[in-house]
N, C-alpha and C positions, 0 to 999 in steps of 0.2 A: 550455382554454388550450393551446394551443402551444407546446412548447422545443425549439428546434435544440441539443442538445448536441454542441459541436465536439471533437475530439481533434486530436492531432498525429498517433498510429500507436495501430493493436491489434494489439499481437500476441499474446496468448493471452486466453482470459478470467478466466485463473487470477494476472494481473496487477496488481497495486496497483491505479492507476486505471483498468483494464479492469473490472476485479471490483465497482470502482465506481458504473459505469455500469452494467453489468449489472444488477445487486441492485438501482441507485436506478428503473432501468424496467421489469422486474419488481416492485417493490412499490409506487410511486406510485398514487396513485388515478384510473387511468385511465377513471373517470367523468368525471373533469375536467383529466385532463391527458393532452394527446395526445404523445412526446415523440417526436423525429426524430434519430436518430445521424448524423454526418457527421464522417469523417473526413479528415483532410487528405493523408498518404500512404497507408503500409501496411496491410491492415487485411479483405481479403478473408474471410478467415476468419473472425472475428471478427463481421462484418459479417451472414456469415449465421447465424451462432447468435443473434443479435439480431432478425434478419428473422424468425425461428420464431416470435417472441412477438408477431407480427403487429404489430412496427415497423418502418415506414420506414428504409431507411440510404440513406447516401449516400457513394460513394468520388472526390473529390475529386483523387485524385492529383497532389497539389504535393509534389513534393519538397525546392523551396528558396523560402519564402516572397518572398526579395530576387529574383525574378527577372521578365522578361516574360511566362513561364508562370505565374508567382503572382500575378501581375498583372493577365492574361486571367482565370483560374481566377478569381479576385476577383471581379473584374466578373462573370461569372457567378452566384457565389455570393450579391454582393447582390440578381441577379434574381430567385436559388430563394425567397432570403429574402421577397422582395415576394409573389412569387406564393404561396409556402405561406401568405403573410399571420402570422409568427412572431412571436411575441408575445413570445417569451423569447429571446435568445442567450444559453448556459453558456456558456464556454471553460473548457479542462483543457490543461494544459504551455507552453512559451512560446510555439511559434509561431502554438497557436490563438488563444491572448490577445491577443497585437500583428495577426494578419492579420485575426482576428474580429471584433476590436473597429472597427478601422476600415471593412473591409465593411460590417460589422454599425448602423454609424452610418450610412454612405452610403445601406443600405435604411432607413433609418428606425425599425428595429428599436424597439418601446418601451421594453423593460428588457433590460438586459446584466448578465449576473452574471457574474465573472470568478474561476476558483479560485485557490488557490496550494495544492498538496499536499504541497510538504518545505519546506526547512530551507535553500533555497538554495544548497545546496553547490558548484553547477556554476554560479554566477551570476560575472557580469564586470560590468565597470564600465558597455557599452554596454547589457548586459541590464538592468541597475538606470536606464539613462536611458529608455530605451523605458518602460518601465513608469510612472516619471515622466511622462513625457509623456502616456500614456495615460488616466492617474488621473481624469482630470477628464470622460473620456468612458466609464465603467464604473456602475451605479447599485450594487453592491456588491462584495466581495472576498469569498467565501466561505474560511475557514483552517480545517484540521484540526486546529488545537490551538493552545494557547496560546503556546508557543514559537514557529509560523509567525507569529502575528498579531504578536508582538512583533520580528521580523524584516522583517517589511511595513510597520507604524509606522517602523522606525528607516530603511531602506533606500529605501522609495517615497513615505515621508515623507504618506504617507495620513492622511485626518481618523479619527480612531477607532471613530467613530457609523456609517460606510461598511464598518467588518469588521464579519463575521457567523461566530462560534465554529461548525462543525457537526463533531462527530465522526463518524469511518467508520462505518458497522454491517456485524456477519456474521451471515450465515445459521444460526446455532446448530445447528438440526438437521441439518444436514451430518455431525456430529460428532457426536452419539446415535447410538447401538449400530453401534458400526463392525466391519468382521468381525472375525476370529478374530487375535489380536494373534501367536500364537503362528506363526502361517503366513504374516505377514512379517516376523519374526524369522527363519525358513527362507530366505525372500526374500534375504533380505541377507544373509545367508550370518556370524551370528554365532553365535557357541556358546552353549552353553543355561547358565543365569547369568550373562550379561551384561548389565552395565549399561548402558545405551542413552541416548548423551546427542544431542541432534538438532538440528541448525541447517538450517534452511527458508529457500531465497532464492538470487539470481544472485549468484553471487561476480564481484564486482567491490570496488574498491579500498573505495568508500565504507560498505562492508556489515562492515568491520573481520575479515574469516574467516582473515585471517594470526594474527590474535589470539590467535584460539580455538585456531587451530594452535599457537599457542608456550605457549598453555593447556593442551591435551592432552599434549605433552613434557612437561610439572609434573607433570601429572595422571597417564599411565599406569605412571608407577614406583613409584607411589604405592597404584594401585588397577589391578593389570593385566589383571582385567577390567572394564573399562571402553572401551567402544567409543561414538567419536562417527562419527556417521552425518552428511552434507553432502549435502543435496538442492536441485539445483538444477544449473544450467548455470552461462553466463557466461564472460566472458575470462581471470577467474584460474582458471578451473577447471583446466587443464591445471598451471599454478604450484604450485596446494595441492595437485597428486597428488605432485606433484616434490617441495613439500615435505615431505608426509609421509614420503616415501620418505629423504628425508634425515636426517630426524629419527628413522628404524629404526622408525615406525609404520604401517608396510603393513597389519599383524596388526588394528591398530584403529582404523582408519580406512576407509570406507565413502562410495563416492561414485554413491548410485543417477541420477544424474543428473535430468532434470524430472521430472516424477513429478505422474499425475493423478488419483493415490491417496493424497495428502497427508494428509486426516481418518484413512483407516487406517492409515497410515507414523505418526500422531500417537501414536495409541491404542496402541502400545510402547514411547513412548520413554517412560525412567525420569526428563529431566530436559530441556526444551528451552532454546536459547542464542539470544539477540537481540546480535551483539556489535559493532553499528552504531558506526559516528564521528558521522554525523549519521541525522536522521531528521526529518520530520514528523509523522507519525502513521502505526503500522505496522501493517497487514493481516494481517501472520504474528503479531506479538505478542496481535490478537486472535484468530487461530486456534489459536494454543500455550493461550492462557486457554478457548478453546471445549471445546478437546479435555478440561479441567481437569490439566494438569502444570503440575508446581513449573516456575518459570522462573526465569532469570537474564538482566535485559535491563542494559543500557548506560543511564546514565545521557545520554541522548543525544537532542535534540528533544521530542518530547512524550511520550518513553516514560514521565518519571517523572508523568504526567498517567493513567497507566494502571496503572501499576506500584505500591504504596504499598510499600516498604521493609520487610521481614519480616512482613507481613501479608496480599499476596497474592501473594508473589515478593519475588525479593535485588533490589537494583541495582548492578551495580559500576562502578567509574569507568571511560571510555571510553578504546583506546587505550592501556590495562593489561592484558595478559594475567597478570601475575601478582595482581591483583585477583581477574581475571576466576576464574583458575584457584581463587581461595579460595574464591568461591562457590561454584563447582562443588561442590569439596570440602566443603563446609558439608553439601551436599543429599547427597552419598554418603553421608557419614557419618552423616546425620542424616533416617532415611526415614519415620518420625512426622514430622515438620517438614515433609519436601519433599511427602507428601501432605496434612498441613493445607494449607501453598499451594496445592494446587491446586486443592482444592475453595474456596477463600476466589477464586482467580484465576476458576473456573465462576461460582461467584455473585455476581461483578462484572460479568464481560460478559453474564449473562442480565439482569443490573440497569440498566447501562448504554448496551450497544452494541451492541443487536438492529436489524437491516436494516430493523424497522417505526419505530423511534425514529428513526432517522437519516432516511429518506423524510416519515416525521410534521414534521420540522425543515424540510426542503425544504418540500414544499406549503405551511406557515404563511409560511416568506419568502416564496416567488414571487406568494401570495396577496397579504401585505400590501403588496411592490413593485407587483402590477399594480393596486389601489386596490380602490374598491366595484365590486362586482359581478364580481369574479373568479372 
């Protein structure tokens, strides 16, 4: 079987829905399924780390789907479509879904599965009519948790029997025996007895990292060693330096920037922070739970579908840092507690949300979409 999986852009593999694609075509059972990346802009890179596992890609370069070059590209694209003879179209992000689906209908494509992987956040009124429209030419909606499908019910006004729940899966073994914790504690340049609290991900607005900042002011008077680490790039990044600096936290605060030593950056920290306003279903929240640390997520999109509330991690209300900050404080004070979570947080995602469960999910839909003899 054949699946064009579209994207809108790669840019790392270390990505929410990059890291997606990767792990679901690396572990698919490529006895019977052949899969084809195709992306719509940016994506070179990306593209040939994909190409190594002896996949197909394809770089499309549309930059603005409304255009005569999106247009052309289009028409194009339904040709590759006929000629590879695809059996499947995925789409991932909006513009693949809208430019996908309609190509993907003009080739004749048999089954179109279409994802949704957050919470909407960035969605408009025209974006909710598109998708409307579309509904009736997609043969499923694949949602990462249960808070997107109920955001896709309310919003695209979808029949219910058309969503299909699939959770993310991670590579677990990434995070077995990671090196030496103590030599990137050196790294980063903190003092020896510190407590290491770690937030993973692009600061931007929606990721809530102002939060965690007016979390750490509560926090470092309190416990002054105590150092949170901000890994990751992003637009606000230059902002939460400037914060801290105003806040007189230069001392404890840490900003190694991307970082493609995440599983080992994991393996020191004493306490990781998910401090999201929205979400779908979060790839770092399963990587904080691979590594086995106590966490502290946000009650935010389908975290609390991951999360169970002092059983394998806190949840604090989203959009409070002084919430935020008591969890924190909960796991300082209390390091019996913050390592029972995290070995209870290990033994949920090896239970739940291994990269073979997640692919095993996929091949059973695409199977039962394409009928007998799949």
């Amino acid at each position: 079987m054949k699946i064009v999986l579209l994207i809108d852009f790669l840019q790392s593999v270390f990505g929410g829905t990059e890291r997606h694609i990767f792990e679901l075509c690396r572990n698919i059972d490529r006895t019977a399924f052949e899969p084809v990346v195709a992306c719509l802009s940016k994506g070179d890179r990306f593209l040939g780390q994909i190409e190594k596992m002896g996949i197909k890609t394809i770089g499309l370069k549309v930059e603005r789907i409304y255009s005569m070059e999106g247009l052309r590209r289009g028409l194009w694209f339904r040709d590759m479509l006929k000629k590879e003879k695809a059996d499947v179209l995925m789409t991932h992000h909006f513009g693949s879904d809208i430019w996908g689906t309609v190509f993907g209908r003009m080739a004749d494509v048999p089954v179109i599965v279409s994802n949704r992987r957050d919470a909407g956040f960035w969605r408009r009124p025209r974006h909710i009519l598109l998708y409307r429209l579309l509904r009736g030419r997609v043969d499923r909606i694949v949602v990462v948790s249960k808070a997107v499908k109920e955001m896709v019910l309310q919003e695209e006004k979808v029949r219910e029997e058309k969503i299909e729940i699939i959770y993310n899966g991670i590579d677990i073994q990434r995070f077995d025996n990671p090196a030496d914790p103590g030599r990137k504690r050196e790294e980063l340049q903190v003092p020896p007895g510190a407590r290491l609290i770690g937030c993973v991900g692009n600061m931007r607005p929606v990721k809530g990292h102002r939060d965690l900042m007016e979390a750490a002011k509560a926090i470092v008077p309190q416990f002054p060693n105590a150092h949170f680490v901000f890994v990751g790039g992003g637009e606000l990044r230059s902002d939460m330096m400037s914060m801290s600096r105003d806040f007189g936290l230069e001392g404890n605060v840490h900003f190694p920037g991307i970082r493609e030593d995440v599983p080992q950056l994991l393996a020191c920290m004493d306490i990781c922070v998910l401090s999201s306003l929205s979400e779908g279903f979060s790839n770092t929240l399963l990587e904080y739970m691979a590594a086995g640390r106590p966490i502290v997520a946000t009650r935010a999109g389908g975290n609390p579908e991951v999360i169970v509330d002092q059983t394998n991690g806190l949840l604090a209300n989203k959009a409070d840092p002084e919430d935020l900050a008591d969890k924190i404080l909960c796991l300082l004070r209390d390091e019996e507690k913050a390592e029972r979570l995290g070995v209870e947080a290990r033994y949920e995602v090896e239970r739940r949300f291994s990269v073979a469960k997640m692919a095993d999910r996929y091949e059973v839909l695409l199977r039962d979409l394409a009928g007998p003899g799949s």
